[in-house]
N, CA and C atoms of all chains as a GROMACS GRO file, in nm:
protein
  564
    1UNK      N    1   3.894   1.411   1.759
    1UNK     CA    2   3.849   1.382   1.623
    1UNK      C    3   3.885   1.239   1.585
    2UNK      N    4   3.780   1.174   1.513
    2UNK     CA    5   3.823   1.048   1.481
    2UNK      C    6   3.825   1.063   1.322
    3UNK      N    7   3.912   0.964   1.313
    3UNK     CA    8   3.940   0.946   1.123
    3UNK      C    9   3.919   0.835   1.087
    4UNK      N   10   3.860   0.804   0.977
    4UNK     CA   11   3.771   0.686   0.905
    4UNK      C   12   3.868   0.667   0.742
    5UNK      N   13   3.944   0.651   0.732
    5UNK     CA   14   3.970   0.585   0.561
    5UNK      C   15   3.850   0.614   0.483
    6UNK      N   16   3.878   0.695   0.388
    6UNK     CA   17   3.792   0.672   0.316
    6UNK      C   18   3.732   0.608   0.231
    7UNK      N   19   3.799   0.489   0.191
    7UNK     CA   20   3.785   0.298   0.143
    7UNK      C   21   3.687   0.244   0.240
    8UNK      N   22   3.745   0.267   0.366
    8UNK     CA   23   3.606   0.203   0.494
    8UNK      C   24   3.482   0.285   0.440
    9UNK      N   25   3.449   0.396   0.490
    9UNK     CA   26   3.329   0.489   0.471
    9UNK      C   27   3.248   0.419   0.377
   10UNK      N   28   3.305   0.436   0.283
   10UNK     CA   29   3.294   0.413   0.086
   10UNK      C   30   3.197   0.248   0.158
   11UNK      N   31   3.263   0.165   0.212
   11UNK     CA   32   3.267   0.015   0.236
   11UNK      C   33   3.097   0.066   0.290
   12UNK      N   34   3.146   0.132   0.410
   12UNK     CA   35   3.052   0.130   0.520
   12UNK      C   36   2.876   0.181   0.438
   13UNK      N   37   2.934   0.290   0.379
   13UNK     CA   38   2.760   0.284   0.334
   13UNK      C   39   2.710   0.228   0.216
   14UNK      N   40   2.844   0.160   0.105
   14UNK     CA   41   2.775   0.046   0.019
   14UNK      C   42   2.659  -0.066   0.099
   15UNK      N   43   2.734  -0.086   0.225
   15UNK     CA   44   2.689  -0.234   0.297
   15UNK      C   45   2.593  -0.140   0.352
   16UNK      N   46   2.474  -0.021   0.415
   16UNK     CA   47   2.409   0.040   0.466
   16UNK      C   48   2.307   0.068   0.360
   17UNK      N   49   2.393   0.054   0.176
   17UNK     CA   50   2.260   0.091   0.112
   17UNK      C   51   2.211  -0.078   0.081
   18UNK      N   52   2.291  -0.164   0.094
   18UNK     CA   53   2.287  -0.308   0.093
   18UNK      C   54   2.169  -0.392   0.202
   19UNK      N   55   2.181  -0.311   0.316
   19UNK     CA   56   2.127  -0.355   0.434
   19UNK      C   57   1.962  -0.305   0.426
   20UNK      N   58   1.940  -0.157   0.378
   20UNK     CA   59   1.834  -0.147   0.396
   20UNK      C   60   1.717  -0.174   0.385
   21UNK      N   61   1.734  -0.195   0.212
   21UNK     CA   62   1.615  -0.304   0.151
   21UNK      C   63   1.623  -0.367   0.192
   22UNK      N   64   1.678  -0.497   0.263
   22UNK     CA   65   1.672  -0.624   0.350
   22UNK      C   66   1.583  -0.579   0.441
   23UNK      N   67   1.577  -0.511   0.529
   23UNK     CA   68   1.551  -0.473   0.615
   23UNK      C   69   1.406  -0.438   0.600
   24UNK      N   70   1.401  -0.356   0.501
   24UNK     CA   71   1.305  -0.296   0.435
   24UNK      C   72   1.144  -0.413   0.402
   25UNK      N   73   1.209  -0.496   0.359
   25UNK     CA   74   1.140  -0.643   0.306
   25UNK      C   75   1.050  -0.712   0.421
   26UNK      N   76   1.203  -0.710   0.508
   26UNK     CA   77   1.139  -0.781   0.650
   26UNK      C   78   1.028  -0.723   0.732
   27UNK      N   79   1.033  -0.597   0.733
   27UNK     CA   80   0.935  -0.536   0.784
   27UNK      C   81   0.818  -0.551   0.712
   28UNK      N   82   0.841  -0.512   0.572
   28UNK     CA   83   0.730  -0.455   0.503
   28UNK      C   84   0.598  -0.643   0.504
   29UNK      N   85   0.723  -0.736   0.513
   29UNK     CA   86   0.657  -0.849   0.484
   29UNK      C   87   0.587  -0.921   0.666
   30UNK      N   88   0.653  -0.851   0.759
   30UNK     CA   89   0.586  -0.870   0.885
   30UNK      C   90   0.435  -0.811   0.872
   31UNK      N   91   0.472  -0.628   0.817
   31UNK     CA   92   0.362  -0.575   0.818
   31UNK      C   93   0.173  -0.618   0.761
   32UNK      N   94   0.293  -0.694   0.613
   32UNK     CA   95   0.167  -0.704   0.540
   32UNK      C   96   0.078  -0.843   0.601
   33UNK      N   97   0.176  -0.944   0.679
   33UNK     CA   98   0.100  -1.091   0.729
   33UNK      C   99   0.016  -1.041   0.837
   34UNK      N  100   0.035  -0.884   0.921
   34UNK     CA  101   0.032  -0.888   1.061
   34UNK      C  102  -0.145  -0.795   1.003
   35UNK      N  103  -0.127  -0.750   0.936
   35UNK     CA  104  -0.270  -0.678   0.876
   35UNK      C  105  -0.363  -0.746   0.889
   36UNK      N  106  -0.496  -0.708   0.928
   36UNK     CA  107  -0.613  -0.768   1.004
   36UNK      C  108  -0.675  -0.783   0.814
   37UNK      N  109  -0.627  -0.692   0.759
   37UNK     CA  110  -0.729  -0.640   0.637
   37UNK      C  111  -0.878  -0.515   0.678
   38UNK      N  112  -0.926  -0.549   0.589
   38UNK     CA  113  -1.030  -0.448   0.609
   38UNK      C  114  -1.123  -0.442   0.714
   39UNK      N  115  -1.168  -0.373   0.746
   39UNK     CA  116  -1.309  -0.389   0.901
   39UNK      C  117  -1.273  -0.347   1.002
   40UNK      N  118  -1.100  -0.286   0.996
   40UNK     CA  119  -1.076  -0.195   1.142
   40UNK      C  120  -1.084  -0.055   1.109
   41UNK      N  121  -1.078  -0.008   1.188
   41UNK     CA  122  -1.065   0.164   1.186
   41UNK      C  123  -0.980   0.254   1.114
   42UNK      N  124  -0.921   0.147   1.033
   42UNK     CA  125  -0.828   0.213   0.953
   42UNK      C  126  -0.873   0.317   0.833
   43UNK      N  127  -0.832   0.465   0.779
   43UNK     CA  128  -0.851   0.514   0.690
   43UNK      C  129  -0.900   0.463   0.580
   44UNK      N  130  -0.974   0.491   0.491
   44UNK     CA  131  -1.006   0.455   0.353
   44UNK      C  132  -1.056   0.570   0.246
   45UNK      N  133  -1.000   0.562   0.162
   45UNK     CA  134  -1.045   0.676   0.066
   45UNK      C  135  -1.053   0.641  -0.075
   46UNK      N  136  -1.158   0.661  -0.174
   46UNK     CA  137  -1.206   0.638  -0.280
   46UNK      C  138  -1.070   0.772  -0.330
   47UNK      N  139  -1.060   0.735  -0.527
   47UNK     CA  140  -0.941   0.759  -0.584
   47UNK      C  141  -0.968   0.979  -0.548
   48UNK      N  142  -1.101   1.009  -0.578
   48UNK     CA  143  -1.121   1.104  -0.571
   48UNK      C  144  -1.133   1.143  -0.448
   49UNK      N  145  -1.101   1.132  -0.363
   49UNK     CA  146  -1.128   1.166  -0.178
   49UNK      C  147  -0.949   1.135  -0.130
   50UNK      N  148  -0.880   1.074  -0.215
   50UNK     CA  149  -0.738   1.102  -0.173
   50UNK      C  150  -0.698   1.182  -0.238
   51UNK      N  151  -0.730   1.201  -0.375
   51UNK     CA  152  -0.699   1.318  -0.467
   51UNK      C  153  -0.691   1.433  -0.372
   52UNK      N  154  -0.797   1.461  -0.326
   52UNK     CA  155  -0.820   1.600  -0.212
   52UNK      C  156  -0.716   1.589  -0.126
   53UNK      N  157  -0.730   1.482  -0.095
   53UNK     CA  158  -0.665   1.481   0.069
   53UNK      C  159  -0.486   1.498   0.046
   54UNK      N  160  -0.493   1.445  -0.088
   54UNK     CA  161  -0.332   1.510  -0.097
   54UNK      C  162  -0.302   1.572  -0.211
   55UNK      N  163  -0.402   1.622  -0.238
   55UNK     CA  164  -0.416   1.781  -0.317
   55UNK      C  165  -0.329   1.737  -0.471
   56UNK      N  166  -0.366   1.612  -0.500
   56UNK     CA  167  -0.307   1.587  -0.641
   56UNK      C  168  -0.418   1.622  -0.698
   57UNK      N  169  -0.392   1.670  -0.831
   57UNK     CA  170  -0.548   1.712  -0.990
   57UNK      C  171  -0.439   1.671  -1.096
   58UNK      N  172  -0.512   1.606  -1.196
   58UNK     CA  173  -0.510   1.583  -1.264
   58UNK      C  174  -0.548   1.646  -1.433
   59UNK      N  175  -1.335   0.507  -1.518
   59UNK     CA  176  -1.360   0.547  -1.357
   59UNK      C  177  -1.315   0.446  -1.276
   60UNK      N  178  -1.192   0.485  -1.167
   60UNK     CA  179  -1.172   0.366  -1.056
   60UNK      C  180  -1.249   0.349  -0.948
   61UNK      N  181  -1.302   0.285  -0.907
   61UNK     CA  182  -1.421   0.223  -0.817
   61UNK      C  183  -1.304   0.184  -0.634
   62UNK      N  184  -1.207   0.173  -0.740
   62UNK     CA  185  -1.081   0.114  -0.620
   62UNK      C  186  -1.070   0.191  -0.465
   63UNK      N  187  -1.047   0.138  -0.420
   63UNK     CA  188  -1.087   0.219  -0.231
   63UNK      C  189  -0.889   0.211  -0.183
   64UNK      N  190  -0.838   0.306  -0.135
   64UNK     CA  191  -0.715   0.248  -0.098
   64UNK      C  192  -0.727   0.281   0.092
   65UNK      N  193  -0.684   0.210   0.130
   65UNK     CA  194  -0.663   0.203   0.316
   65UNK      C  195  -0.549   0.232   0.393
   66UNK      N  196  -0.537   0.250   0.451
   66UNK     CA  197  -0.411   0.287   0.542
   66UNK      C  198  -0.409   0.250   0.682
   67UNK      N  199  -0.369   0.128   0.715
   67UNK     CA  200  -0.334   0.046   0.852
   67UNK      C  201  -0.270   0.123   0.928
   68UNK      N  202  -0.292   0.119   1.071
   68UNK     CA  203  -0.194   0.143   1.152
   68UNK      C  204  -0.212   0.319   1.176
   69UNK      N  205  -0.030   0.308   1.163
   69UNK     CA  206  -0.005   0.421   1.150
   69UNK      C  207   0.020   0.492   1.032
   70UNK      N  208   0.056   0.448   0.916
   70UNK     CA  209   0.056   0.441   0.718
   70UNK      C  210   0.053   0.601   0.727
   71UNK      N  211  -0.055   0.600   0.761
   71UNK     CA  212  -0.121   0.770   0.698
   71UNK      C  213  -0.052   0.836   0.728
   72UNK      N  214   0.014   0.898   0.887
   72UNK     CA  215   0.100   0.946   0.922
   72UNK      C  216   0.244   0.904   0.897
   73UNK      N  217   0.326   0.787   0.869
   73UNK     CA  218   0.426   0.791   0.848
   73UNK      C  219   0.425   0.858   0.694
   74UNK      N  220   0.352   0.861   0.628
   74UNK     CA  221   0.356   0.914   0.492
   74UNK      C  222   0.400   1.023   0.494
   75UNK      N  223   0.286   1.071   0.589
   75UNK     CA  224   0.245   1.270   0.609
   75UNK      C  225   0.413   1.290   0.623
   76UNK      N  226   0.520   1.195   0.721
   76UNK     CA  227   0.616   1.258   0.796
   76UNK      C  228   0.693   1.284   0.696
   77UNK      N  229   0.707   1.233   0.583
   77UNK     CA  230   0.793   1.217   0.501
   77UNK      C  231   0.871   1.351   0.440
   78UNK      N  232   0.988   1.360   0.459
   78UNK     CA  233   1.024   1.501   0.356
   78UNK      C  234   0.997   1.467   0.230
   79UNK      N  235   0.992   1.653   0.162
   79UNK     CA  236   0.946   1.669   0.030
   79UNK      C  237   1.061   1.652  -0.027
   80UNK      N  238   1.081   1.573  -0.190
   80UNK     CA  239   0.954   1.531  -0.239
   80UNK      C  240   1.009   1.426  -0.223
   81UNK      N  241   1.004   1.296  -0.165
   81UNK     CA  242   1.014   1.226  -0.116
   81UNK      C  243   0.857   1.150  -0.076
   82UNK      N  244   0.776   1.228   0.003
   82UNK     CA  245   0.664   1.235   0.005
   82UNK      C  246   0.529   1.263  -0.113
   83UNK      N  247   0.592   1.313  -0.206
   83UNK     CA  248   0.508   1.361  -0.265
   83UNK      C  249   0.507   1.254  -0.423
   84UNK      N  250   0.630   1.185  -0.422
   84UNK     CA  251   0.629   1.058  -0.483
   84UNK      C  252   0.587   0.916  -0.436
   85UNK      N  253   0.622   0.919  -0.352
   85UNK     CA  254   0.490   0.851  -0.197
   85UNK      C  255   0.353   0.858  -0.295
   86UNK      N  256   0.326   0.992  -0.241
   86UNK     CA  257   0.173   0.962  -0.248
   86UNK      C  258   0.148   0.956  -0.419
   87UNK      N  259   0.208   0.994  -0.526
   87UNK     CA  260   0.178   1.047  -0.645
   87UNK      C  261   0.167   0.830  -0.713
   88UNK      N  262   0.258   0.791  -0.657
   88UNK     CA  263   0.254   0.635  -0.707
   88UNK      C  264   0.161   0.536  -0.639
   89UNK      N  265   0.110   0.559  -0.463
   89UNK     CA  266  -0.014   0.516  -0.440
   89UNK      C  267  -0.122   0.578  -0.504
   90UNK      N  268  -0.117   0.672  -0.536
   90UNK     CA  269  -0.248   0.721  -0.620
   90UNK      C  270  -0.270   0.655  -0.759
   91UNK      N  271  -0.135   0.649  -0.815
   91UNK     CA  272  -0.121   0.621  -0.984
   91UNK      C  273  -0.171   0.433  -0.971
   92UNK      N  274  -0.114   0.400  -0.831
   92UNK     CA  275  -0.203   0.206  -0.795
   92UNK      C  276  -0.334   0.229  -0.796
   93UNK      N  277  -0.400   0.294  -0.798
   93UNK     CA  278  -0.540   0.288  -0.764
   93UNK      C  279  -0.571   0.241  -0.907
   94UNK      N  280  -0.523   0.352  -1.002
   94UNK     CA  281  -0.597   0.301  -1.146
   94UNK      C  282  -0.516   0.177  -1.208
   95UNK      N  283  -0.372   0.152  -1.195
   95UNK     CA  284  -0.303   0.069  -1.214
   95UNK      C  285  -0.252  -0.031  -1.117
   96UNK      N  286  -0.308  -0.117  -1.042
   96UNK     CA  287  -0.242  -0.173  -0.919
   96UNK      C  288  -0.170  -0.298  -0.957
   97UNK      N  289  -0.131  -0.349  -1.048
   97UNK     CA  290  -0.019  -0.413  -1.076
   97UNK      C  291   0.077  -0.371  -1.231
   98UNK      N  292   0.142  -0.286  -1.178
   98UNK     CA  293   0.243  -0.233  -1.295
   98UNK      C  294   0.315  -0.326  -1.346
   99UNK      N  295   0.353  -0.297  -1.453
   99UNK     CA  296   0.486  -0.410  -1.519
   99UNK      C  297   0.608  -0.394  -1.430
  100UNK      N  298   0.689  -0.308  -1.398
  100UNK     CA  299   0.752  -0.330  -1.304
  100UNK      C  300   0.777  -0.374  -1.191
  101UNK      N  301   0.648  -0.401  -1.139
  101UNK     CA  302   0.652  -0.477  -0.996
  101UNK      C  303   0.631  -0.574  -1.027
  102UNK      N  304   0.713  -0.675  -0.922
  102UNK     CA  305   0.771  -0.835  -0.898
  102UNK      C  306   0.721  -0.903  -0.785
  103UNK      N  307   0.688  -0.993  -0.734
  103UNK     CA  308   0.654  -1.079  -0.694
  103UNK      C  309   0.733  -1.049  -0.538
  104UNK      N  310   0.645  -1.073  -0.466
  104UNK     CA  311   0.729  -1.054  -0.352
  104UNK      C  312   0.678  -1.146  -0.206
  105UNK      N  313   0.751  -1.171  -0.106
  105UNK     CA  314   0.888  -1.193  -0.106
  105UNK      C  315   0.911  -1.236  -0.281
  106UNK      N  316   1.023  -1.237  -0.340
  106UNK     CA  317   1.084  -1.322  -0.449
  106UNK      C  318   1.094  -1.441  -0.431
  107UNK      N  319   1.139  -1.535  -0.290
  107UNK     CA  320   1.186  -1.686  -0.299
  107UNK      C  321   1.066  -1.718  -0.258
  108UNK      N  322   0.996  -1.633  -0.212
  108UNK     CA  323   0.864  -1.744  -0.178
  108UNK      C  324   0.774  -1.639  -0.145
  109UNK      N  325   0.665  -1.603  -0.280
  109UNK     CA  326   0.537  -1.462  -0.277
  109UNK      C  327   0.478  -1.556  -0.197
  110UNK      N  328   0.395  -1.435  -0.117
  110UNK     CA  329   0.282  -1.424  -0.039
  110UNK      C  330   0.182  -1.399  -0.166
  111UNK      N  331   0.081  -1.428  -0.116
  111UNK     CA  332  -0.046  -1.460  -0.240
  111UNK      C  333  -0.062  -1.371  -0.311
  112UNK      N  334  -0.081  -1.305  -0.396
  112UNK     CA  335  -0.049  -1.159  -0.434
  112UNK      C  336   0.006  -1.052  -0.457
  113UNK      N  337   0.128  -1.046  -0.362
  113UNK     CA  338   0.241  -0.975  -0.290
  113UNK      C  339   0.310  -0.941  -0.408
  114UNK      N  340   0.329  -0.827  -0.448
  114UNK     CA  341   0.428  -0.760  -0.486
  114UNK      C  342   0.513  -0.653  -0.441
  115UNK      N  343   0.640  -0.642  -0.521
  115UNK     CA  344   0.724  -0.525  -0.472
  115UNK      C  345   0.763  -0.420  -0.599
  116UNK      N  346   0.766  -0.294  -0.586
  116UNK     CA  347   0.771  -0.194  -0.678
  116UNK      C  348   0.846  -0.133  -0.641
  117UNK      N  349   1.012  -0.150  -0.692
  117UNK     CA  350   1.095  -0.073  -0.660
  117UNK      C  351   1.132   0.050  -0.768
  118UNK      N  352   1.142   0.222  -0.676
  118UNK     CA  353   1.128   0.313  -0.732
  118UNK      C  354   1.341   0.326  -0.754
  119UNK      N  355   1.392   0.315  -0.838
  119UNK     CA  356   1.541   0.330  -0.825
  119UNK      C  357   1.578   0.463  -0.829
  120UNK      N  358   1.527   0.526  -0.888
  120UNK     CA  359   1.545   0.695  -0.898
  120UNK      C  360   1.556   0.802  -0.787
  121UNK      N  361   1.451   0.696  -0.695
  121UNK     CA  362   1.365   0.803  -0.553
  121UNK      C  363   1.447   0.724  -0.443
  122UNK      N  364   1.441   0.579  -0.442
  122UNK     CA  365   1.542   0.546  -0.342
  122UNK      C  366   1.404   0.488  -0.258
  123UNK      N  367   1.276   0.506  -0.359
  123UNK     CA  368   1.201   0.418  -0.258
  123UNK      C  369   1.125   0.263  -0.285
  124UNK      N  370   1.100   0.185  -0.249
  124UNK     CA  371   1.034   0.050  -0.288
  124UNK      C  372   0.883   0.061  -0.237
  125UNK      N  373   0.776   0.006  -0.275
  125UNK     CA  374   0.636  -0.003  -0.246
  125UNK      C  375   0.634  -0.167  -0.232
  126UNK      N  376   0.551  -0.201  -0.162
  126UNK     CA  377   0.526  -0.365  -0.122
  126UNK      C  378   0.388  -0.360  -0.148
  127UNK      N  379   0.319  -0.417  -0.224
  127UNK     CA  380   0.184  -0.398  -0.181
  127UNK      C  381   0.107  -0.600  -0.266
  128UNK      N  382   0.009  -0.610  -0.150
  128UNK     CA  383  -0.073  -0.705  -0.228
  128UNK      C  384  -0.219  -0.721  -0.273
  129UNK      N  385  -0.225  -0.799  -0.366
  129UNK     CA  386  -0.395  -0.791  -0.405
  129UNK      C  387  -0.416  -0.906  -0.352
  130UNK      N  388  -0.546  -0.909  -0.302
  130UNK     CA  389  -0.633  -1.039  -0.209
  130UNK      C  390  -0.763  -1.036  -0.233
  131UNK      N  391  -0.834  -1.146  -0.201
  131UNK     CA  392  -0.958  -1.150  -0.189
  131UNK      C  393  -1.016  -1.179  -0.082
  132UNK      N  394  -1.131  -1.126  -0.073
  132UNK     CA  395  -1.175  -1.096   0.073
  132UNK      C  396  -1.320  -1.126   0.059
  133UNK      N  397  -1.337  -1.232   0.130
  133UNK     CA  398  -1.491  -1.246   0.161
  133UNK      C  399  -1.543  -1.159   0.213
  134UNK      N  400  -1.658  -1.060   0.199
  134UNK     CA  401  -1.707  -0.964   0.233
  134UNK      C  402  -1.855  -0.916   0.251
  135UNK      N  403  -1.913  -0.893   0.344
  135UNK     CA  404  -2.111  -0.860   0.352
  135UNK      C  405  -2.100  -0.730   0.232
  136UNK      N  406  -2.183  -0.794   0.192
  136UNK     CA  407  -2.283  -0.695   0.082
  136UNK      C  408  -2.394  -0.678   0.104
  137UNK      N  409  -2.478  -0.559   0.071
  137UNK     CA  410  -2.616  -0.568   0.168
  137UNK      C  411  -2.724  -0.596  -0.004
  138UNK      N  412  -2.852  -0.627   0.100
  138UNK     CA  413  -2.956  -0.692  -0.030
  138UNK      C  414  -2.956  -0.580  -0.130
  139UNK      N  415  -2.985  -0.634  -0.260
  139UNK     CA  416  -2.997  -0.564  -0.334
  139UNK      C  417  -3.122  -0.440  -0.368
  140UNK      N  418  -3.221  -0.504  -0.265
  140UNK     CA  419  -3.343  -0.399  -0.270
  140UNK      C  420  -3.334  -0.347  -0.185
  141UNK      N  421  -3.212  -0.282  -0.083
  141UNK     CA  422  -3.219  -0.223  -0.028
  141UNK      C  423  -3.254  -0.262   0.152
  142UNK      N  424  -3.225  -0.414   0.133
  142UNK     CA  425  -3.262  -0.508   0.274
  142UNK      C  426  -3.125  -0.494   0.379
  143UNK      N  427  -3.094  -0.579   0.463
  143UNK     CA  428  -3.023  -0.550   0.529
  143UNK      C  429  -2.930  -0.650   0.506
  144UNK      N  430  -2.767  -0.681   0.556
  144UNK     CA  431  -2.705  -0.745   0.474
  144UNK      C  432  -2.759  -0.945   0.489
  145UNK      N  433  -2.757  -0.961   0.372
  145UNK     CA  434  -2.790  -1.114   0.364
  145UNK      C  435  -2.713  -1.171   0.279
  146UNK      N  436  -2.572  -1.148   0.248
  146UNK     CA  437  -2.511  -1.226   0.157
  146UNK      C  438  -2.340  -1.208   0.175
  147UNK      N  439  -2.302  -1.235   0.143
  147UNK     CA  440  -2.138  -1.253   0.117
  147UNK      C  441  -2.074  -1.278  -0.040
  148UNK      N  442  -2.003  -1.168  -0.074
  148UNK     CA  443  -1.950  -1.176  -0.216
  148UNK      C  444  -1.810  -1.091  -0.214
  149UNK      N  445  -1.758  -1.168  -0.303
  149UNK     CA  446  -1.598  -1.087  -0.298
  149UNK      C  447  -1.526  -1.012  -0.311
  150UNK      N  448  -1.461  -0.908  -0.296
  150UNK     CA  449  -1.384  -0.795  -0.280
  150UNK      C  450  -1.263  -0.820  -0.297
  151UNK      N  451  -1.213  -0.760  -0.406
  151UNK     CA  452  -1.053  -0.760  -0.432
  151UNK      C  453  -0.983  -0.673  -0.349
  152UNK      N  454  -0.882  -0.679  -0.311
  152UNK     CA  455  -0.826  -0.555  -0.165
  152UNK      C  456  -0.653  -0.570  -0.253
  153UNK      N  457  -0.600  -0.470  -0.172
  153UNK     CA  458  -0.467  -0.429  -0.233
  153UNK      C  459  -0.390  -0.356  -0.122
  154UNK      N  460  -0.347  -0.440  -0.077
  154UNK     CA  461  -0.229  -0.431   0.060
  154UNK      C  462  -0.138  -0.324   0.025
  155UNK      N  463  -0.110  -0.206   0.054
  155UNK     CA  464   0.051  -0.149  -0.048
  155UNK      C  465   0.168  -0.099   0.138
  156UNK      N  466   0.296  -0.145   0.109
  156UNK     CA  467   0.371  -0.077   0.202
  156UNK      C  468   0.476   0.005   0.125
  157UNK      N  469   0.541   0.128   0.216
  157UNK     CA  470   0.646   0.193   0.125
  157UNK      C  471   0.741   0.192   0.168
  158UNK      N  472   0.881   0.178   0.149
  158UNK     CA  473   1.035   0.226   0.214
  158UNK      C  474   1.068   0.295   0.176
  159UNK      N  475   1.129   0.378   0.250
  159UNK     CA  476   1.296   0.421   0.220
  159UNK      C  477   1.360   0.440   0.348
  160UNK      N  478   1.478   0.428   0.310
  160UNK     CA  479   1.596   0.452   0.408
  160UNK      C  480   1.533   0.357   0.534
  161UNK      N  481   1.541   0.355   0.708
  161UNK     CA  482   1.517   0.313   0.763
  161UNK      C  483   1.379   0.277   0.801
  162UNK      N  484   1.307   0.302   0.744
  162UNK     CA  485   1.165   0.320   0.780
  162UNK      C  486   1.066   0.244   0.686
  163UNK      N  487   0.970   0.207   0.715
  163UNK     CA  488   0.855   0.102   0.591
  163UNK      C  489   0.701   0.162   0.630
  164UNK      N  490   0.700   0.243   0.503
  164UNK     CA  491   0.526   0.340   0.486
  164UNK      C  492   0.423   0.164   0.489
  165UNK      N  493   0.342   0.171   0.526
  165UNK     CA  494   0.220   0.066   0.501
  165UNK      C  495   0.075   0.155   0.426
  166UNK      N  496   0.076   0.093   0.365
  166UNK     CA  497  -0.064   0.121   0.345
  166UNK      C  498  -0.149   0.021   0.278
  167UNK      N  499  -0.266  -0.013   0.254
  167UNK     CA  500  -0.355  -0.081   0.150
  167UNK      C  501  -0.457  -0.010   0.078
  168UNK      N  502  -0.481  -0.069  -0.057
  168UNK     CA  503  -0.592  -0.064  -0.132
  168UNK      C  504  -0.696  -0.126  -0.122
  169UNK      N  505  -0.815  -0.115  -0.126
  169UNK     CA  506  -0.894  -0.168  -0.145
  169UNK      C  507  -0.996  -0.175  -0.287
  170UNK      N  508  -1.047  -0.272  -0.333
  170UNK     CA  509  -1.109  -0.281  -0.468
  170UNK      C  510  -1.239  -0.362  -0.479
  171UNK      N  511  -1.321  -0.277  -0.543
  171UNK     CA  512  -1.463  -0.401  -0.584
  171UNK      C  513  -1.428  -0.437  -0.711
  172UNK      N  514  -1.438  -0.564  -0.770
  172UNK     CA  515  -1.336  -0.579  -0.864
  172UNK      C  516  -1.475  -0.567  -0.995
  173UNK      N  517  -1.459  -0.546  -1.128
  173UNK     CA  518  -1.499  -0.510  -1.254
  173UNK      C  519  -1.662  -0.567  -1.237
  174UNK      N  520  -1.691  -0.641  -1.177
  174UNK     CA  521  -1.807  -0.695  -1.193
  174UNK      C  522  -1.940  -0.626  -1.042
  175UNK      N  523  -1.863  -0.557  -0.992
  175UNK     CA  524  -1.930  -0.522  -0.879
  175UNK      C  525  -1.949  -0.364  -0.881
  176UNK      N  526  -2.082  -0.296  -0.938
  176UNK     CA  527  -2.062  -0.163  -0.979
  176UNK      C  528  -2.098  -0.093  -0.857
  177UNK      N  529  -2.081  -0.056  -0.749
  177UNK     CA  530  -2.156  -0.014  -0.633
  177UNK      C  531  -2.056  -0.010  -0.518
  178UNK      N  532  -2.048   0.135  -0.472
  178UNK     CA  533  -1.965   0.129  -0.351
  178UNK      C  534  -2.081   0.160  -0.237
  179UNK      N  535  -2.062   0.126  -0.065
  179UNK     CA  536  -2.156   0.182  -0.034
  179UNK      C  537  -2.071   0.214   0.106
  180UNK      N  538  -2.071   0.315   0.189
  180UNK     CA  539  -1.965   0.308   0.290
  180UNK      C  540  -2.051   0.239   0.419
  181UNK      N  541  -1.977   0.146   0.465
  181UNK     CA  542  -2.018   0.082   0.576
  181UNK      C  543  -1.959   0.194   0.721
  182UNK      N  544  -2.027   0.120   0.823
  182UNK     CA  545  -1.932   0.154   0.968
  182UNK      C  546  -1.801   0.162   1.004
  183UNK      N  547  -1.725   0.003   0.939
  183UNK     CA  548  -1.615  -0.012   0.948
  183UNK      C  549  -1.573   0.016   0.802
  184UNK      N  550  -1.623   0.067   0.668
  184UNK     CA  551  -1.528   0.046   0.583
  184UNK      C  552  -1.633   0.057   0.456
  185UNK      N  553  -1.556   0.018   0.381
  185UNK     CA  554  -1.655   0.007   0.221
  185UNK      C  555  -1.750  -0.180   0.213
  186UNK      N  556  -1.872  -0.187   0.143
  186UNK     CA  557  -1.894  -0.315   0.111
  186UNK      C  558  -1.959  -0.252  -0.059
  187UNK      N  559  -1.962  -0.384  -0.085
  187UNK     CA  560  -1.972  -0.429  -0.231
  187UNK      C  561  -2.140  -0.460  -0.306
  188UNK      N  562  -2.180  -0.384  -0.354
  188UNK     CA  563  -2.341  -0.457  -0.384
  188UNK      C  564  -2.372  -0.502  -0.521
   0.00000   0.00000   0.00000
């Protein structure tokens, strides 16, 4: 068994909820430069055709 | 009535689907709520030190999730108006959206014919504008 302080832990996932959005950004901002945009094969759905598709009503 | 088209790159669609409930189901309930609203007061400019053209970020604090998404314009074929084959190019507003949480970043985009373009028509690859 290993033992962790619980001051570290506490430390450890402040800096893990700290890290993620960073992380989060970097990707999301690779993702969005790396996007061709429209004209590939990618999904598309008008507001009422996602409605269905994920069963939200209004 | 929203005219707005939203897209999903990649893999988007499925990392969504993977998502536990409700986790997922706020996912999809706030890309849906962009369609009619795609720049909320709460979302900021994103990156922050230096936006990408459009680029915003919509952080959810409650859910633990953030949305990235951008609006662009997109040169785009529109086909003739009498019904000819395409002979023109006119613009299309589009709406990039990505999602986080925890280790992972949802992608997806919107797409939009913006207020002046009443006509969706589905192409091969996608929607055009008439």
């Amino acid at each position: 068994m290993v033992s962790i302080p619980r001051v570290e832990l506490d430390a450890l996932k402040a800096e893990l909820r700290r890290l993620r959005p960073e992380v989060g950004r970097a990707v999301a901002k690779a993702r969005i430069e790396a996007d061709p945009g429209p004209g590939d094969e990618s999904q598309m759905f008008t507001r009422d055709e996602l409605a269905e598709a994920w069963g939200i009503s209004e | 009535m929203s005219d707005r088209l939203v897209r999903f790159p990649g893999a988007s669609w499925q990392d969504i689907e993977a998502l536990p409930q409700p986790l997922r189901w706020t996912v999809q309930r706030v890309i849906f709520h962009l369609l009619e609203e795609p720049v909320p007061t709460l979302a900021d400019p994103f990156p922050a030190d230096d936006p990408l053209p459009g680029a915003y970020e919509l952080r959810l604090s409650a859910d633990d999730v953030t949305i990235w998404y951008t609006v662009t314009v997109h040169e785009r074929q529109v086909l003739g108006r009498h019904g000819g084959g395409v002979d023109t190019k006119g613009p299309d507003l589009g709406f990039r959206i990505g999602a986080g949480e925890g280790n992972r970043t949802l992608m997806t985009s919107l797409e939009s014919c913006g207020p002046q373009l009443s006509e969706l028509l589905r192409s091969r690859s996608g929607y055009v504008c008439q």
